[in-house]
N, CA, C and O atoms as a MOPAC input file, in Angstrom:
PM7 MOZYME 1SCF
protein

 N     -5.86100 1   -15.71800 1   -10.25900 1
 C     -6.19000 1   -14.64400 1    -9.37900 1
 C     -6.09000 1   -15.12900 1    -7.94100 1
 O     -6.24500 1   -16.32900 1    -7.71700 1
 N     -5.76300 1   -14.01300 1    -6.64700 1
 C     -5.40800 1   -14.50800 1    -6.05600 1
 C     -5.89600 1   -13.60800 1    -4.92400 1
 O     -5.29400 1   -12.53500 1    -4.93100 1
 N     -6.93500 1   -13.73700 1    -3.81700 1
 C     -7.51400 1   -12.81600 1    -3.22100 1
 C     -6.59100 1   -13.46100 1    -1.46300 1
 O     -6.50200 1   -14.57800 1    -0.95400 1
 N     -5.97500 1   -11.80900 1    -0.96200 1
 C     -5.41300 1   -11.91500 1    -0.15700 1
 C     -6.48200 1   -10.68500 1     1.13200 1
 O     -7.01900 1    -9.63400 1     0.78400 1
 N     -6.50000 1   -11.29200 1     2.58700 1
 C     -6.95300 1   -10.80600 1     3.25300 1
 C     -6.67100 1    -9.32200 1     4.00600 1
 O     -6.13200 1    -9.49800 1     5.09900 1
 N     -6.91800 1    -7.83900 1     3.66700 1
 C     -5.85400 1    -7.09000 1     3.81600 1
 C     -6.83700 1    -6.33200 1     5.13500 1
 O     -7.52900 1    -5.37400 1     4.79100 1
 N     -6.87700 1    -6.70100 1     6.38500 1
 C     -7.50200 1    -6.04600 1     7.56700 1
 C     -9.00200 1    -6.31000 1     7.25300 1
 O     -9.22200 1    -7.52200 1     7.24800 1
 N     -9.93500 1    -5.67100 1     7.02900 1
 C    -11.44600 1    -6.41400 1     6.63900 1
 C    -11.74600 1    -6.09800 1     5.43000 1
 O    -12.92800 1    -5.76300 1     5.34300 1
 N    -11.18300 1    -6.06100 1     4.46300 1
 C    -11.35700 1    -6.31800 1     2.73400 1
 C     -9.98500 1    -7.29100 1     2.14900 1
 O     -8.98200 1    -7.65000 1     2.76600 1
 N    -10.30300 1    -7.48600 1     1.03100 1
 C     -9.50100 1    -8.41600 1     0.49300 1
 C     -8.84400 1    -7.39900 1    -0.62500 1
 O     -9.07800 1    -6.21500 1    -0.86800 1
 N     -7.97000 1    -8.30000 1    -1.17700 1
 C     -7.18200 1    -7.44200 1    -2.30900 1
 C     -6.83700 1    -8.53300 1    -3.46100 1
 O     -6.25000 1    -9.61400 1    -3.42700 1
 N     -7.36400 1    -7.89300 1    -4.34100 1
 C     -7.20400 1    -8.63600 1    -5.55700 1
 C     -6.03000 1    -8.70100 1    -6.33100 1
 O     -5.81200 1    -7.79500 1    -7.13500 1
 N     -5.12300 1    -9.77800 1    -6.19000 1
 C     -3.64000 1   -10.18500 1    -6.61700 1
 C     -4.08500 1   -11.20100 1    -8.09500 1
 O     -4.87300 1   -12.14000 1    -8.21100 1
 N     -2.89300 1   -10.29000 1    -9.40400 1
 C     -2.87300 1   -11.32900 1   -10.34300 1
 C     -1.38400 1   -11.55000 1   -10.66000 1
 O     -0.57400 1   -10.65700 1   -10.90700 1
 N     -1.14200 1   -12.87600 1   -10.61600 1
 C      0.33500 1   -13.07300 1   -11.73800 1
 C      0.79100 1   -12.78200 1   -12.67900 1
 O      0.21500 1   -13.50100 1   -13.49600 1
 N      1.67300 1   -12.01600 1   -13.34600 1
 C      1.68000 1   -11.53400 1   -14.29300 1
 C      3.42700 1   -12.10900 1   -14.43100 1
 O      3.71700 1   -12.74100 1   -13.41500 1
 N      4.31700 1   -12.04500 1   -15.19100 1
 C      5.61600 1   -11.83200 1   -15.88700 1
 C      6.01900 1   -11.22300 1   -16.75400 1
 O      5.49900 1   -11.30400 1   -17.86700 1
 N      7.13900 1   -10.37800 1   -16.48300 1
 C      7.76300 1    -9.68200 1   -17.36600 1
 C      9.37400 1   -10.37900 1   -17.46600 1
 O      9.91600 1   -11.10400 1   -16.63200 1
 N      9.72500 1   -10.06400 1   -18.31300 1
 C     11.29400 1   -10.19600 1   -18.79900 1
 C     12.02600 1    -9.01700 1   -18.61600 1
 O     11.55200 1    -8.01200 1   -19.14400 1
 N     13.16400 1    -8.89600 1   -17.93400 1
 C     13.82300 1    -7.62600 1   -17.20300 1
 C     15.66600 1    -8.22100 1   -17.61500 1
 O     16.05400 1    -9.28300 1   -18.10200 1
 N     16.14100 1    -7.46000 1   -17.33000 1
 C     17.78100 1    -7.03700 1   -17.35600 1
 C     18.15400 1    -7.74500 1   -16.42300 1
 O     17.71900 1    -7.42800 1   -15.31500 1
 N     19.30100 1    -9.23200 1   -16.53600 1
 C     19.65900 1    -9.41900 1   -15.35100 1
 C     19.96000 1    -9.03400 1   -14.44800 1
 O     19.68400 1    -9.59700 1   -13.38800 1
 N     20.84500 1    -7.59400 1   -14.54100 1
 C     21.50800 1    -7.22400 1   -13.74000 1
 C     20.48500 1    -6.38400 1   -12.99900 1
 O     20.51100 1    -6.25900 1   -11.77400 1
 N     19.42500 1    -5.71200 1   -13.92200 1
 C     18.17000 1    -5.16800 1   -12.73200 1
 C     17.73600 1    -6.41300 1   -11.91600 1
 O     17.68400 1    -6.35100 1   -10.68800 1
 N     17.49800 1    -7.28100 1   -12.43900 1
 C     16.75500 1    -8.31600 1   -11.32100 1
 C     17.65000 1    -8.71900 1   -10.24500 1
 O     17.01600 1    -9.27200 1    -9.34700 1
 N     18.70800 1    -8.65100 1   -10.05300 1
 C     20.19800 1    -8.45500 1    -8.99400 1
 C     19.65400 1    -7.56300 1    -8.67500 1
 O     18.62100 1    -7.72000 1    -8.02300 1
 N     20.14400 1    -6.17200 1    -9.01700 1
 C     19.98700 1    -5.04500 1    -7.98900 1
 C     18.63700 1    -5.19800 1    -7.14300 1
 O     18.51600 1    -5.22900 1    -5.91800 1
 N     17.52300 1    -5.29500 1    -8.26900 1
 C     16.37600 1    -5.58400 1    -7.40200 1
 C     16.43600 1    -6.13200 1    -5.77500 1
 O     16.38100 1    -5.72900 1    -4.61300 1
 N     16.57500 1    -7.25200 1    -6.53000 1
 C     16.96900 1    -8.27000 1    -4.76000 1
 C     17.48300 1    -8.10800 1    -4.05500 1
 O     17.19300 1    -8.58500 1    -2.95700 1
 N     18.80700 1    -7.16200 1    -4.28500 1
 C     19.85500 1    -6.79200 1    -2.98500 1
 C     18.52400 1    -5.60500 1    -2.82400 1
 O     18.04400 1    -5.92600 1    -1.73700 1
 N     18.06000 1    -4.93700 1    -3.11800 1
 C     17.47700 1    -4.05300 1    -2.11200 1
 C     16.33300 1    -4.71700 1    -1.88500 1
 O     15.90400 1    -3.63500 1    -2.28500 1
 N     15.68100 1    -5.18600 1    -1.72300 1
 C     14.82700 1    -5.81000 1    -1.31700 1
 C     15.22700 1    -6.13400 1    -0.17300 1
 O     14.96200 1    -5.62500 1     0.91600 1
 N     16.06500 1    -7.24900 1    -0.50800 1
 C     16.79600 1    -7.82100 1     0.69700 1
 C     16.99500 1    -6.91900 1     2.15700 1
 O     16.82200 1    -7.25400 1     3.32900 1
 N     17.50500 1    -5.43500 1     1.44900 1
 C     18.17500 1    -4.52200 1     2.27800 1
 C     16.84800 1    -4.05300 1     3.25200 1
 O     16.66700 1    -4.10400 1     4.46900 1
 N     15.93600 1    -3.52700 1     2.00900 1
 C     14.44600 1    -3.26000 1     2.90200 1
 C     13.44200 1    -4.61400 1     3.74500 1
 O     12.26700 1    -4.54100 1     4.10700 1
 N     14.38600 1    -5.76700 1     3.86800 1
 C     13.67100 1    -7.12700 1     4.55900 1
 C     12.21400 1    -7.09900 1     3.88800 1
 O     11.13900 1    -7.16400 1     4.48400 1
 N     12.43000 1    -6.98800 1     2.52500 1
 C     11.21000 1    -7.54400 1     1.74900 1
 C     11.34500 1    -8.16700 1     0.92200 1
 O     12.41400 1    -8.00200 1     0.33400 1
 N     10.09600 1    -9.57200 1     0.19000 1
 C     10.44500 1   -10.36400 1    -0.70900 1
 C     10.88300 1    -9.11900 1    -2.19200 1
 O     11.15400 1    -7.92900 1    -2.35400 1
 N     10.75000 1   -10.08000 1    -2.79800 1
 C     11.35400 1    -9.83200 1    -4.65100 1
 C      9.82200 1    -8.91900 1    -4.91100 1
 O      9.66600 1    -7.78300 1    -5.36000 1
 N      8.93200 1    -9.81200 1    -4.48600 1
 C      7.64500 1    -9.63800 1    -5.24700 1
 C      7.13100 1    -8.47200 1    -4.39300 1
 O      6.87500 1    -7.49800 1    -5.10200 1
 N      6.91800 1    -8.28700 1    -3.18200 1
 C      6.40000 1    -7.37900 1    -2.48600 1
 C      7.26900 1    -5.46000 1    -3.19600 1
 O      6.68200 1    -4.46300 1    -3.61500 1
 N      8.65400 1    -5.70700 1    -3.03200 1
 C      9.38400 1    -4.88300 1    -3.14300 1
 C      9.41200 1    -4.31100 1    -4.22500 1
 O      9.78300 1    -3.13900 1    -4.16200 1
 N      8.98600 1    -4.95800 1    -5.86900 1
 C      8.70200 1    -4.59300 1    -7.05500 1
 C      7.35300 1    -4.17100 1    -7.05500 1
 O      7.09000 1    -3.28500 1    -7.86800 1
 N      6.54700 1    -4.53600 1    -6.42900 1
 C      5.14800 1    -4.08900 1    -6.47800 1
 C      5.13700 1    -2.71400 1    -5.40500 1
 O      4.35500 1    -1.80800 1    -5.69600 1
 N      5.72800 1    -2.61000 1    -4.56300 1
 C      6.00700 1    -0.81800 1    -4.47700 1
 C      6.67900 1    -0.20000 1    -4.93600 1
 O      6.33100 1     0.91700 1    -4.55300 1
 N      7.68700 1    -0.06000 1    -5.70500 1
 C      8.23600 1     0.73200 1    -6.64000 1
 C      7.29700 1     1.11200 1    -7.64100 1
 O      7.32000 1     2.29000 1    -7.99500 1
 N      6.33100 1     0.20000 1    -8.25600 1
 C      5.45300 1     0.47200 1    -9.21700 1
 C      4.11000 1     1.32600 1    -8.70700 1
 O      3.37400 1     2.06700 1    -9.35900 1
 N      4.06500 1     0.93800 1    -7.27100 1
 C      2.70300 1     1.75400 1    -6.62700 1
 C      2.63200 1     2.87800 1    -6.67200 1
 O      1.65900 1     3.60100 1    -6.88400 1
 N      4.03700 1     3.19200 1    -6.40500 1
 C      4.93300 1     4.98600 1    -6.28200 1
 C      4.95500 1     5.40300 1    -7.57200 1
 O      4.65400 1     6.58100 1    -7.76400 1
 N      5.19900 1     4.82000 1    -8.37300 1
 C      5.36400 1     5.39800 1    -9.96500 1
 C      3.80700 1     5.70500 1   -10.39000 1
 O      3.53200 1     6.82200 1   -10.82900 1
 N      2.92300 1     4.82800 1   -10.27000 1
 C      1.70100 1     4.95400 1   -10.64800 1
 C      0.94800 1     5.93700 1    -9.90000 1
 O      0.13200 1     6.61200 1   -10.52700 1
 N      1.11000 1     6.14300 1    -8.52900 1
 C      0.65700 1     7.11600 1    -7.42300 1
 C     -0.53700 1     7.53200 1    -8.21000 1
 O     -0.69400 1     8.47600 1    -8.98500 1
 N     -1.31600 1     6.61300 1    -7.82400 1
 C     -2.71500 1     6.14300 1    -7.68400 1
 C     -3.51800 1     7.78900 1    -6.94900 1
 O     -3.28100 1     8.09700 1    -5.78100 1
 N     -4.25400 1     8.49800 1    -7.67300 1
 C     -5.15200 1     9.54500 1    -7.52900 1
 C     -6.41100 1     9.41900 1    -6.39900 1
 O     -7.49400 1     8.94700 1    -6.74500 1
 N     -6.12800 1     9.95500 1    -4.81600 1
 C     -7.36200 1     9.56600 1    -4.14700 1
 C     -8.76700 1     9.75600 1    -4.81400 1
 O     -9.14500 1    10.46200 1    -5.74900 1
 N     -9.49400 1     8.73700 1    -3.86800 1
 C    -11.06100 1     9.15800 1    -4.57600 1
 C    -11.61700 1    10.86300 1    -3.56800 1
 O    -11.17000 1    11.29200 1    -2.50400 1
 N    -12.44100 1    11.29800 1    -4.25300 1
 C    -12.77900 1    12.28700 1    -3.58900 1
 C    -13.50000 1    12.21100 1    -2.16400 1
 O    -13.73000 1    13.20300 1    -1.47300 1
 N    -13.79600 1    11.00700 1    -1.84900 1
 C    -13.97900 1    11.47300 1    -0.02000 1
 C    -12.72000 1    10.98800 1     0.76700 1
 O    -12.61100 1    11.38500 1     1.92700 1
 N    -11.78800 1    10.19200 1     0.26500 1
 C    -10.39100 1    10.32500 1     0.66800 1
 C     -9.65100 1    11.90200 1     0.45800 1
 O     -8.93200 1    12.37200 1     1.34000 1
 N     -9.92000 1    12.58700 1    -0.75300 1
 C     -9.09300 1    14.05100 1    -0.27800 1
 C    -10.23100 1    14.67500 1     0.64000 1
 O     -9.69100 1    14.84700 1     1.73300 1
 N    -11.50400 1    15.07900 1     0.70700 1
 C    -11.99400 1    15.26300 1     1.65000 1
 C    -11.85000 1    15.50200 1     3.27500 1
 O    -11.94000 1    16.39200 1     4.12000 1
 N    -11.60700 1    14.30700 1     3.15200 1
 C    -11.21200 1    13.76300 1     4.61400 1
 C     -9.62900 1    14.62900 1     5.13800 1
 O     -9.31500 1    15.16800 1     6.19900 1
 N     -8.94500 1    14.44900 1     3.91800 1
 C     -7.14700 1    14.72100 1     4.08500 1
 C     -7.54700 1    16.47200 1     4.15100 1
 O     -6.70000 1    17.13500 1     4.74800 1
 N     -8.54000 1    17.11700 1     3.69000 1
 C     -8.71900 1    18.30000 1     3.49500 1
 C     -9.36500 1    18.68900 1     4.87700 1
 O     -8.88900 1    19.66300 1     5.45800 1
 N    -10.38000 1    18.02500 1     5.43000 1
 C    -11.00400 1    18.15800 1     6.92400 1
 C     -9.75400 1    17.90400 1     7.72300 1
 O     -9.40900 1    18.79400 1     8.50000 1
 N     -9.01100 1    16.78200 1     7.63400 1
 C     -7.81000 1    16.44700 1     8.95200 1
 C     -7.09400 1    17.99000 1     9.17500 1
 O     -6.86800 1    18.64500 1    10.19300 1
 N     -6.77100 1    18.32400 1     7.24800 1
 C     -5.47100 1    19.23000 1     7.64500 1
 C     -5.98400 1    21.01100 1     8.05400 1
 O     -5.17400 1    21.84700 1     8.45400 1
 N     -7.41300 1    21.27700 1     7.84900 1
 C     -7.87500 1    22.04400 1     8.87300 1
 C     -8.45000 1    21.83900 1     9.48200 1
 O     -9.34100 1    22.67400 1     9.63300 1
 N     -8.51200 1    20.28300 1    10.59900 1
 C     -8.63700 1    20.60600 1    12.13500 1
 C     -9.60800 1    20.45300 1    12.32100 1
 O    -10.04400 1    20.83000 1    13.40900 1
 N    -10.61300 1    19.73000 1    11.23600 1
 C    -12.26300 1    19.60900 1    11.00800 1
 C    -12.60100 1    18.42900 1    11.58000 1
 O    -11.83800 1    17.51500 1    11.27000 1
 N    -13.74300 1    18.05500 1    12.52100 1
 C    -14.84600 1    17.36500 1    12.66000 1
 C    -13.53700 1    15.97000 1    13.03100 1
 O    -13.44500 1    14.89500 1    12.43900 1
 N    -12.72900 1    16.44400 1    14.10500 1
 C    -11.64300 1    15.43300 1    14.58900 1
 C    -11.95700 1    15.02700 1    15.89400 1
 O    -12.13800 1    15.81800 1    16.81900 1
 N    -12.03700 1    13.56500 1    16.00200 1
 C    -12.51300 1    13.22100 1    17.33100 1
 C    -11.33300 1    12.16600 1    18.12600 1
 O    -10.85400 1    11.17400 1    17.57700 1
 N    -11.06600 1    12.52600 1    19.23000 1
 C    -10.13100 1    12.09800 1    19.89900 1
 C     -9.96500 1    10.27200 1    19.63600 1
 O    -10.88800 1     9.78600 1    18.98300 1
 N     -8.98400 1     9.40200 1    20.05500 1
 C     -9.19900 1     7.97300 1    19.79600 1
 C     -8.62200 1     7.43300 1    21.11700 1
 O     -7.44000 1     7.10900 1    21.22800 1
 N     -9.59400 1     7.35000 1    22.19000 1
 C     -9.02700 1     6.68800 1    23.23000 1
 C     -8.60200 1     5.50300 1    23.51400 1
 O     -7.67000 1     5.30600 1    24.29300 1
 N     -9.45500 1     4.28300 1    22.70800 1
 C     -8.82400 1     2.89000 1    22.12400 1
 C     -8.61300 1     2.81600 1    20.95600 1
 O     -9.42700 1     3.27800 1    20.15600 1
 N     -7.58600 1     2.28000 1    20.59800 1
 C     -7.35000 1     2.06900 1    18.97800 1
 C     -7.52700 1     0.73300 1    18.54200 1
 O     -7.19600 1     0.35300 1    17.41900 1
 N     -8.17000 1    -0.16400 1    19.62000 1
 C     -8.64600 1    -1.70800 1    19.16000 1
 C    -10.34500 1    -1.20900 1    19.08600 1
 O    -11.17400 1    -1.58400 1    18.25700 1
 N    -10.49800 1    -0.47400 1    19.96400 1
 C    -12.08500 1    -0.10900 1    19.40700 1
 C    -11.98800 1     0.88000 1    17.54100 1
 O    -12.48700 1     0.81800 1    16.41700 1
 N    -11.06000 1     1.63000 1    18.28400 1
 C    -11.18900 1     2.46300 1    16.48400 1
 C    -10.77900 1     1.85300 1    15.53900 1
 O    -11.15800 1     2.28000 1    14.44800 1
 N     -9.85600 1     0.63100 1    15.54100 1
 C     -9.47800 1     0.03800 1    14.56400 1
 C    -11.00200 1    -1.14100 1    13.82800 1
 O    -11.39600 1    -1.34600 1    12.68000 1
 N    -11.45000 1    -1.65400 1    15.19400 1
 C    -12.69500 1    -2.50800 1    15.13000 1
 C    -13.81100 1    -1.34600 1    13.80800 1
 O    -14.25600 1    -1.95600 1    12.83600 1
 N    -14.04400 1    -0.24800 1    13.88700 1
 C    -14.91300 1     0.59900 1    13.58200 1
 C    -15.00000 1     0.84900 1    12.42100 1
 O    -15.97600 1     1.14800 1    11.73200 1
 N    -13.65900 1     0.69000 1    12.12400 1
 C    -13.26200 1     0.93900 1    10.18300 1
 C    -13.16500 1     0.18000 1     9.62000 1
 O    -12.92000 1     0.32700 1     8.42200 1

């Protein structure tokens, strides 16, 4: 296991292997490559998108307040607003 620092929480990374199609693991890499991302980063979003992970309910909340215009407060620094979250 492998805990990586992602802004002020961590994210919990495990190793895993699979056995794949050479020729997918080629294509893989040329796009990867193409999107200037590793092997590993670039397979682990393709799978993020497939899985498209269900917000928790004060994440739609929130997406439900933004998109009518609710309880929105201006951000005059974004090193202070970034500090805040």
């Amino acid at each position: 296991m492998l805990y990586i620092k992602f802004g002020k929480r961590f994210i919990m990374k495990v190793q895993t292997a699979f056995r794949l199609e050479k020729e997918l693991v080629e294509e893989l890499k040329e796009q990867a490559k193409k999107n200037k991302r590793s092997l590993n980063n670039y397979v682990e979003l393709i799978l993020s998108k497939v899985v498209e992970r269900e917000p928790n309910d004060e994440t739609v909340e929130a997406i439900e307040e933004a998109m009518n215009k609710k309880n929105l407060k201006p951000i005059s620094d974004i090193d202070k607003f970034l500090d805040s979250i």
